[in-house]
MMTF fields as JSON, N, C-alpha, C and O atoms, coordinates in Angstrom:
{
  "mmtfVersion": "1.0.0",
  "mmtfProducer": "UNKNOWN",
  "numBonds": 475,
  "numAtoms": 476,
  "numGroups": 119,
  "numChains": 1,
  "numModels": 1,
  "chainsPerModel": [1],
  "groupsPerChain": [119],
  "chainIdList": ["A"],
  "bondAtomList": [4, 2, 8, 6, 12, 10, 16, 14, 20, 18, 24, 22, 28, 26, 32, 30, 36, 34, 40, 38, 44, 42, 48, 46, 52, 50, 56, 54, 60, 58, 64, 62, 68, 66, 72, 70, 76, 74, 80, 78, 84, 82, 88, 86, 92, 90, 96, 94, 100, 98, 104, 102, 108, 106, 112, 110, 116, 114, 120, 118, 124, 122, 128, 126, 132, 130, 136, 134, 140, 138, 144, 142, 148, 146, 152, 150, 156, 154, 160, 158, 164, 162, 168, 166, 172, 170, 176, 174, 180, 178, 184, 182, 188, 186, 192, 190, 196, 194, 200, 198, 204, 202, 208, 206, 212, 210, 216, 214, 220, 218, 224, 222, 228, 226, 232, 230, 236, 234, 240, 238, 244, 242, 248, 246, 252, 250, 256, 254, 260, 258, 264, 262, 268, 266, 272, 270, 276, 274, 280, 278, 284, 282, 288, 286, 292, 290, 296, 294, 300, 298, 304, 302, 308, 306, 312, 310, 316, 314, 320, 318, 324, 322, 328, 326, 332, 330, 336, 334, 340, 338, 344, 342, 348, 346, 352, 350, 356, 354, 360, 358, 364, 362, 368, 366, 372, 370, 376, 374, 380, 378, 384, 382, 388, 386, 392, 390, 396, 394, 400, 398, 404, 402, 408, 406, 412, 410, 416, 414, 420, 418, 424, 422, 428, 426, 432, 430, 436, 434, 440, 438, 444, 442, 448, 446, 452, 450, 456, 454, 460, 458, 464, 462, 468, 466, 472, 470],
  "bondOrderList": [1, 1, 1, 1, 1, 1, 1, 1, 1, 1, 1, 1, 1, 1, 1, 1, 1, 1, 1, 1, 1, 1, 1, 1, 1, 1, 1, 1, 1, 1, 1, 1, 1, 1, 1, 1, 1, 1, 1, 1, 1, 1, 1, 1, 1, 1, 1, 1, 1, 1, 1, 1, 1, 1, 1, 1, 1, 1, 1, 1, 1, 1, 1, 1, 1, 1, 1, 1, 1, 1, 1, 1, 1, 1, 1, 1, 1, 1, 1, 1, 1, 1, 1, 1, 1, 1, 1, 1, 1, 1, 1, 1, 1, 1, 1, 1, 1, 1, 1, 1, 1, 1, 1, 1, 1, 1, 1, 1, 1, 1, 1, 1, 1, 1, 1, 1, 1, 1],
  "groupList": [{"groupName": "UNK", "atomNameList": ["N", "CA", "C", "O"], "elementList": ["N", "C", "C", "O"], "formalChargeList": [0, 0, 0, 0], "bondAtomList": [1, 0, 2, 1, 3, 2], "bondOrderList": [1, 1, 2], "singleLetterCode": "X", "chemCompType": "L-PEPTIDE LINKING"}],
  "groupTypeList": [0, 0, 0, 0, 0, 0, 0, 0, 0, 0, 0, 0, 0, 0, 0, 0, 0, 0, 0, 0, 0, 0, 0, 0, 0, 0, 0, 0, 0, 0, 0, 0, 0, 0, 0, 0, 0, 0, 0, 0, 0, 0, 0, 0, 0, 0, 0, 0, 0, 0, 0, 0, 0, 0, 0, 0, 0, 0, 0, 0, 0, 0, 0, 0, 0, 0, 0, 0, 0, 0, 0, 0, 0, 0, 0, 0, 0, 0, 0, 0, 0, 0, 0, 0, 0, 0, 0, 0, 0, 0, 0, 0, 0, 0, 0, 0, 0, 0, 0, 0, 0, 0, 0, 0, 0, 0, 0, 0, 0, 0, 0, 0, 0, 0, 0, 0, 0, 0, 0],
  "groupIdList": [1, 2, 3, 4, 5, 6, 7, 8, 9, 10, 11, 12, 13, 14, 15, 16, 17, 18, 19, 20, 21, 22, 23, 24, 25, 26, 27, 28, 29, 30, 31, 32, 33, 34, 35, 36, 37, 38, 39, 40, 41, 42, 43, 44, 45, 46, 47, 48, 49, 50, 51, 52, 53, 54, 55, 56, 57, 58, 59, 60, 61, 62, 63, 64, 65, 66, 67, 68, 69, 70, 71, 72, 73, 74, 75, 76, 77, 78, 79, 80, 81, 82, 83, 84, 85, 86, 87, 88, 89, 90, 91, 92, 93, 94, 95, 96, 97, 98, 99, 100, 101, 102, 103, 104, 105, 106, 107, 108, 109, 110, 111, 112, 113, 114, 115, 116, 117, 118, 119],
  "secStructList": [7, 6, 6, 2, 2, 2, 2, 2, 2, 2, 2, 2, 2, 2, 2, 2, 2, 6, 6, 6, 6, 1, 7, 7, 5, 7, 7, 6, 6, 1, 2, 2, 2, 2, 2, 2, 2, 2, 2, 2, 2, 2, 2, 2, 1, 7, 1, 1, 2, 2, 2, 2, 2, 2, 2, 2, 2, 2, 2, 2, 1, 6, 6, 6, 6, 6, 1, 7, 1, 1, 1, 6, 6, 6, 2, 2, 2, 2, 2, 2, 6, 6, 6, 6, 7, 5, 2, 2, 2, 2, 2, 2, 2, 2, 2, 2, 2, 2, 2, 2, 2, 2, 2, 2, 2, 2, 2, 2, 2, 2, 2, 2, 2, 2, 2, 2, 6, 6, 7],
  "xCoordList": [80.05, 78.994, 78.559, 77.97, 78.793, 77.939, 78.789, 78.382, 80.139, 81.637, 81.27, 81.498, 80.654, 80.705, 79.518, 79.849, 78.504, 77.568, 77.833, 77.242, 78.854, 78.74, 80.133, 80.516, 80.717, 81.698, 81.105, 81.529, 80.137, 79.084, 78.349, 78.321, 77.786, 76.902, 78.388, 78.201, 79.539, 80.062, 80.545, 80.647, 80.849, 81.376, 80.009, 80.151, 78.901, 77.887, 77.77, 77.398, 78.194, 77.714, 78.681, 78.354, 80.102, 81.183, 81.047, 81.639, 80.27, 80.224, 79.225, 79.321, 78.054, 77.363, 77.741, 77.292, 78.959, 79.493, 80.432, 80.46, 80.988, 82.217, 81.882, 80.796, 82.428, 82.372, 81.745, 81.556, 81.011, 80.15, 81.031, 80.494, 82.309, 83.111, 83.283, 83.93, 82.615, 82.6, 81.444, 80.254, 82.359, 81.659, 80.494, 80.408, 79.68, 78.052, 78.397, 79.082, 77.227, 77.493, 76.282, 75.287, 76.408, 75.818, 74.716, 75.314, 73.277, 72.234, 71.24, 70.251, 71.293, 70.618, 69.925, 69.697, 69.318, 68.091, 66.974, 66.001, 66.755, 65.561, 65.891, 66.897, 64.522, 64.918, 65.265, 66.103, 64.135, 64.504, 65.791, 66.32, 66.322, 67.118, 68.416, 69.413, 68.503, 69.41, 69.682, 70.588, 68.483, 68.577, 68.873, 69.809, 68.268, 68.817, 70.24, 70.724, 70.955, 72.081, 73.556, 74.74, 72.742, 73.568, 73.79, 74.939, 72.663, 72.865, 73.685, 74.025, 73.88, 74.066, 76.185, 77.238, 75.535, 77.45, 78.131, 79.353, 77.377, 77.833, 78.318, 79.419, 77.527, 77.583, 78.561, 78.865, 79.55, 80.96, 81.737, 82.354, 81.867, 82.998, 82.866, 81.92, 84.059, 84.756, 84.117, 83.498, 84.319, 84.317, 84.769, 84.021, 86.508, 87.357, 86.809, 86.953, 86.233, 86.106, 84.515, 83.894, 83.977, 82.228, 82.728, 82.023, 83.35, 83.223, 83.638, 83.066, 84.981, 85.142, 84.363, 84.339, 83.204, 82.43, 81.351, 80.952, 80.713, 79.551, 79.905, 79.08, 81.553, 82.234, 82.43, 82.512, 82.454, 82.306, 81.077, 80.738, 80.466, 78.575, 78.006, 77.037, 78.469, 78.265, 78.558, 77.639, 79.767, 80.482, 79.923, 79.8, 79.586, 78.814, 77.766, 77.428, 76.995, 75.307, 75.378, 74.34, 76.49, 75.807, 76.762, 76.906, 77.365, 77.548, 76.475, 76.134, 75.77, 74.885, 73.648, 73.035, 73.293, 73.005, 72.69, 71.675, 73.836, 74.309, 73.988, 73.106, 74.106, 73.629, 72.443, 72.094, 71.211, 70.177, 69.35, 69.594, 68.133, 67.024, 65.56, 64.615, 65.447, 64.653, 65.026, 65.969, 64.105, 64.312, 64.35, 65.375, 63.581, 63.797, 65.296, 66.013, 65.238, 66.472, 67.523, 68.676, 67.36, 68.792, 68.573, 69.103, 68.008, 67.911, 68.285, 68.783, 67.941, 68.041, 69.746, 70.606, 69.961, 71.552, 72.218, 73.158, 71.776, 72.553, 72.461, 73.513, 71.663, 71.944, 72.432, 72.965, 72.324, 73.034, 74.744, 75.515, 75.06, 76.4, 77.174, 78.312, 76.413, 76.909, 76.755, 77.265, 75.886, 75.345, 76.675, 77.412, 76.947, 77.946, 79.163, 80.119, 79.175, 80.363, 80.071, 78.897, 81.118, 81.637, 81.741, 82.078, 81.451, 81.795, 83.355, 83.972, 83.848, 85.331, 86.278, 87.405, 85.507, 85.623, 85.559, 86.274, 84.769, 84.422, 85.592, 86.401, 85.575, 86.827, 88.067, 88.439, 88.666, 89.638, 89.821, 90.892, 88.731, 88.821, 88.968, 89.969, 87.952, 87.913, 89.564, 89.994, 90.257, 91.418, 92.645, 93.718, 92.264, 93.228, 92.793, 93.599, 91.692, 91.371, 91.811, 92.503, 91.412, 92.175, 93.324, 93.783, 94.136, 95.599, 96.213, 97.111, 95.435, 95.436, 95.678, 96.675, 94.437, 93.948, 95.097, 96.149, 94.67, 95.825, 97.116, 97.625, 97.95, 98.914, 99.002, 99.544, 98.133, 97.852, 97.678, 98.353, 96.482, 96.528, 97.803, 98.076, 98.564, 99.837, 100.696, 101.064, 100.926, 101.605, 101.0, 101.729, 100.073, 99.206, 99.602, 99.922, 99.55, 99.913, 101.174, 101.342, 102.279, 103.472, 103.535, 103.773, 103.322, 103.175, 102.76, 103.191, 101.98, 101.485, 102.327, 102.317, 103.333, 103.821, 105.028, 105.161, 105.765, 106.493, 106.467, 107.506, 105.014, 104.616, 104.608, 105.337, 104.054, 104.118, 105.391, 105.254, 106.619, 107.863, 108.765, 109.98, 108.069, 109.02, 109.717, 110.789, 109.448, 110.869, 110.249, 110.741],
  "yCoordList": [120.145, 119.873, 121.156, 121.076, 122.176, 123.21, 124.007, 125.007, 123.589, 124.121, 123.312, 123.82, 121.945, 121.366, 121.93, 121.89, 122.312, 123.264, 124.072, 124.259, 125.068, 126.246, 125.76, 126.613, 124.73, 124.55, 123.814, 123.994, 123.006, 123.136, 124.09, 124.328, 124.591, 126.241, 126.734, 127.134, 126.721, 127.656, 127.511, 128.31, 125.764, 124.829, 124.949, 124.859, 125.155, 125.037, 126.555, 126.752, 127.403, 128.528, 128.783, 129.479, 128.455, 128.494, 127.476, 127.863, 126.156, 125.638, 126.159, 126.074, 126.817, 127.663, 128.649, 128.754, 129.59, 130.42, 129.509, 129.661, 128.786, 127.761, 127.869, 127.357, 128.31, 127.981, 129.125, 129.06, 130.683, 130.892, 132.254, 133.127, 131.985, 132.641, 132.166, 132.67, 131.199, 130.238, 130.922, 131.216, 131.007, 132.134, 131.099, 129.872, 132.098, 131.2, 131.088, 131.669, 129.591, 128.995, 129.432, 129.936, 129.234, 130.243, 128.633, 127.56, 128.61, 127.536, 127.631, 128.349, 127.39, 127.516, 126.672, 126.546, 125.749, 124.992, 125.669, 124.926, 126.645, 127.314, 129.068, 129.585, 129.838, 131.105, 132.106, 132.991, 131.478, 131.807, 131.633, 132.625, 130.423, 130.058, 130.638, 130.947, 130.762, 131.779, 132.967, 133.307, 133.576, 135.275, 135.439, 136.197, 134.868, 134.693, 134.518, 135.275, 133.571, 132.797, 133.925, 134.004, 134.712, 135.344, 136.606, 136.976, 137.248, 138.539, 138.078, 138.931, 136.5, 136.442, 136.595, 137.096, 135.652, 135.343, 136.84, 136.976, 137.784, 139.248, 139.931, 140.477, 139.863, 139.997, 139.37, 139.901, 138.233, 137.628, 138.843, 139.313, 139.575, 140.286, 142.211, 142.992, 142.301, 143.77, 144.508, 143.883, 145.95, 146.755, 146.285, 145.928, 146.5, 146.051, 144.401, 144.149, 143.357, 142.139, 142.079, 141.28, 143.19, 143.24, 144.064, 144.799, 144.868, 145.352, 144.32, 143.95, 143.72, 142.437, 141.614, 141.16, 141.199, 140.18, 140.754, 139.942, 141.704, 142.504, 142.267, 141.816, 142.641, 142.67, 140.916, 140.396, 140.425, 138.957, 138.16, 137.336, 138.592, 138.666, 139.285, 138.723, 140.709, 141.014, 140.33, 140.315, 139.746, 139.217, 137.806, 137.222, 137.228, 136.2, 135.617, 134.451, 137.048, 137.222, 137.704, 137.798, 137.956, 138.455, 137.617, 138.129, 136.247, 135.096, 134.188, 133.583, 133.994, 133.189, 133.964, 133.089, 134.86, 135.666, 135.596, 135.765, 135.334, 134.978, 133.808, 133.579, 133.0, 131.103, 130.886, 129.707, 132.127, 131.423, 131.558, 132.175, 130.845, 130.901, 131.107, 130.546, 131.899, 132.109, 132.659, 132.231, 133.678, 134.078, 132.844, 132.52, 132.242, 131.3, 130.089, 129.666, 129.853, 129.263, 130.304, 129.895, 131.583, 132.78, 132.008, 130.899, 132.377, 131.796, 130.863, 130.822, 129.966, 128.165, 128.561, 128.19, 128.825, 128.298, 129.331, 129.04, 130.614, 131.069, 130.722, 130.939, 130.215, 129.399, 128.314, 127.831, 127.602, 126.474, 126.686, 126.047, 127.809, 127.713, 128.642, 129.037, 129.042, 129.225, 128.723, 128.951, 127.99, 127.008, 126.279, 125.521, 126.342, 125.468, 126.299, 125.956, 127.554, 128.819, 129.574, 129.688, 130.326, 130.872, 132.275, 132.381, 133.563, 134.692, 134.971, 135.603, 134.339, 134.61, 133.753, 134.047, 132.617, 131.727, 132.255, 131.901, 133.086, 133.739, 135.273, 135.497, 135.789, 136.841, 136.162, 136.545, 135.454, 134.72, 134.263, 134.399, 133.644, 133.476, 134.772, 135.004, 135.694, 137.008, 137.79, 138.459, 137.334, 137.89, 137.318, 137.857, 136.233, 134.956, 135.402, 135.043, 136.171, 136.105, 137.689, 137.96, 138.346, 139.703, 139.719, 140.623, 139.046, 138.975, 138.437, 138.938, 137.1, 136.711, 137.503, 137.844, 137.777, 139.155, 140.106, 140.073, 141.036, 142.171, 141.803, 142.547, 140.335, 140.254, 140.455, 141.263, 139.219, 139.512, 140.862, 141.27, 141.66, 142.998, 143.684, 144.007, 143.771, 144.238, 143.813, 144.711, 142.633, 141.792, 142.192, 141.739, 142.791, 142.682, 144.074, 144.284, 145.053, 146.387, 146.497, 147.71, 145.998, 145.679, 145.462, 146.363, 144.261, 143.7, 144.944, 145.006, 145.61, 146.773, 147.815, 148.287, 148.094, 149.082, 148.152, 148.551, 147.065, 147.213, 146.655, 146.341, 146.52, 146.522, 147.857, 148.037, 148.661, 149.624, 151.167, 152.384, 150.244, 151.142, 150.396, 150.594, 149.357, 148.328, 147.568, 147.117, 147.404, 146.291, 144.733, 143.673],
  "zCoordList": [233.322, 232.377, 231.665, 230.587, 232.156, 231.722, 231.001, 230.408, 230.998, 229.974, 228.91, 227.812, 228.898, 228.13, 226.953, 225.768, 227.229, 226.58, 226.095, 225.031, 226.506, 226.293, 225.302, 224.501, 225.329, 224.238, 223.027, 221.885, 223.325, 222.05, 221.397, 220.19, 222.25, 221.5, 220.64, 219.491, 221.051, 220.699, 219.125, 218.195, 219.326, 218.249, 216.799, 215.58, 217.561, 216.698, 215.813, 214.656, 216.745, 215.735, 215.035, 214.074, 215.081, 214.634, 213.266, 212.258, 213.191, 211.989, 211.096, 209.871, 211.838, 210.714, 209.669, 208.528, 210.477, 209.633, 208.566, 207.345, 209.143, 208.197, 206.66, 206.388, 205.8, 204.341, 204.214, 202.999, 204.702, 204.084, 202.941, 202.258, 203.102, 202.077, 200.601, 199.683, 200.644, 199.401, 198.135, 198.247, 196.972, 195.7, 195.637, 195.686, 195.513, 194.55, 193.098, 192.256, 193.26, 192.137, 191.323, 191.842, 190.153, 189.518, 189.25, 189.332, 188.969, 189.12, 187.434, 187.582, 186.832, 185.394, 185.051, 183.848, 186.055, 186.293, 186.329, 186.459, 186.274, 185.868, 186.013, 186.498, 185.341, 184.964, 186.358, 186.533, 187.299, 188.859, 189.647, 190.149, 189.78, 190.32, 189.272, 189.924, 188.314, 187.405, 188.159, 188.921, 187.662, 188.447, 189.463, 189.715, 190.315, 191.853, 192.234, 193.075, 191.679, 192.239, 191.281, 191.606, 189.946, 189.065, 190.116, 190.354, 190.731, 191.284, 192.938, 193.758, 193.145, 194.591, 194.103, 194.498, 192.913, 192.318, 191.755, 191.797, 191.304, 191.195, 192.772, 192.843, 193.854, 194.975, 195.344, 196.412, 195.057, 195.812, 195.493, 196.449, 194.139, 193.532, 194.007, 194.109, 194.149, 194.517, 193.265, 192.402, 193.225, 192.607, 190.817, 189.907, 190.835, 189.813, 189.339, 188.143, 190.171, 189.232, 189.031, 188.33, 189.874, 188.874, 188.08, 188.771, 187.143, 185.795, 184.971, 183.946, 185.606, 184.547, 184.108, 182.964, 185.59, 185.014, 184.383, 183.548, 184.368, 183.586, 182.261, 181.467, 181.802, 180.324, 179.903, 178.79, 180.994, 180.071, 179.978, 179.129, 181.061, 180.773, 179.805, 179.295, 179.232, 178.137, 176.793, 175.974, 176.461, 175.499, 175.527, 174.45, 176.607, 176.471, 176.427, 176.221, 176.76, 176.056, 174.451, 173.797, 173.962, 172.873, 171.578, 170.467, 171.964, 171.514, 171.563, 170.547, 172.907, 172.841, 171.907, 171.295, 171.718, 171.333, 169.31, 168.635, 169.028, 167.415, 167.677, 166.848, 168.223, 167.893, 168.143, 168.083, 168.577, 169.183, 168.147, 167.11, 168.486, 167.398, 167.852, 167.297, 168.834, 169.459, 171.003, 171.669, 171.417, 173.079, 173.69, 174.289, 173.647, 174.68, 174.706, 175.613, 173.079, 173.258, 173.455, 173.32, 173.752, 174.007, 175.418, 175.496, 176.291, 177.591, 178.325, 179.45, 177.435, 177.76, 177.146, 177.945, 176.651, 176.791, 177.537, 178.277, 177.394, 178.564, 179.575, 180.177, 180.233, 181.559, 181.555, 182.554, 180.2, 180.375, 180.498, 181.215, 179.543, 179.318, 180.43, 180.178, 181.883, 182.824, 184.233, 185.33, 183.757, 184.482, 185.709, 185.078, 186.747, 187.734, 187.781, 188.477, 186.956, 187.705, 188.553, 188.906, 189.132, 189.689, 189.14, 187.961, 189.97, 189.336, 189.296, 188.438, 190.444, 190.371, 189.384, 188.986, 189.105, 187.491, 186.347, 185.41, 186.294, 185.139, 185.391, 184.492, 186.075, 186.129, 185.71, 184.601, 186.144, 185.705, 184.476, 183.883, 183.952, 182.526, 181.854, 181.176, 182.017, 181.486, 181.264, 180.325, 182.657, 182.222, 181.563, 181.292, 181.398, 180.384, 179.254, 178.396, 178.655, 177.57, 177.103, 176.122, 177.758, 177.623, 177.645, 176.946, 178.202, 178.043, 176.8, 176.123, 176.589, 175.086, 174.138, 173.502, 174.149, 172.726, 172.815, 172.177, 173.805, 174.123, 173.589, 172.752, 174.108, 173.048, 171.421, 170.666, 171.279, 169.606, 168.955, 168.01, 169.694, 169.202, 168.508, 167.352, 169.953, 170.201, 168.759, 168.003, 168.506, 167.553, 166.545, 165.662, 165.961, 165.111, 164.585, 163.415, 165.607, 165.121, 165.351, 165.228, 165.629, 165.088, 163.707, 162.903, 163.397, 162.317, 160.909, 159.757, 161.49, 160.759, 160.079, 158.942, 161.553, 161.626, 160.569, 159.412, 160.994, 159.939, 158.505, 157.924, 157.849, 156.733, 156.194, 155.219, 156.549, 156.297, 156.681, 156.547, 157.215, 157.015, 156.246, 156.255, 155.437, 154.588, 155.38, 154.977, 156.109, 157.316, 156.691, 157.077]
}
């Protein structure tokens, strides 16, 4: 009986930890629960994918940014429009999109180069 306890206690603290590797979700139900859940979802990421996400937090404050019409509506949609991610969601995108671009760039100053050697 008393194996049997101590194989519950054990089972129990073992499901507390369960999942707690799981990225925060980012909450934009209000300005609190934003801030909170933004600095917990910065906190999932390493070194190398908090600069990424700072740079697509940047780029995506200052889109929402051009569409707003007021602080408060800057707000209200920035939380809305991150509202149920993931910081490691948002890294990922960040680097689909840099990869994107970076091609084009690339192609772009090609393109340059042989306009301008007559090719």
């Amino acid at each position: 009986m008393r194996q049997l306890h101590l194989l519950s206690a054990c089972l129990l603290v073992s499901a507390c930890g369960f999942g707690a590797d799981v990225p925060t979700v980012i909450d934009g139900s209000s300005a609190e629960a934003f801030d909170r859940t933004l600095s917990a979802a910065k906190a999932d990421l390493g070194p190398r994918d908090r600069l990424k996400f700072e740079g697509a937090l940047s780029e995506f404050k200052a889109r929402t940014f051009a569409k707003a019409d007021s602080r408060q509506d800057y707000q209200r949609k920035l939380r809305a429009g991150l509202d149920g991610l993931t910081a490691p969601r948002i890294v990922s995108q960040f680097d689909r999109d840099v990869g994107r671009v970076g091609d084009r760039a690339a192609d772009a100053v090609f393109d340059a180069k042989r306009v301008l050697n007559g090719k």
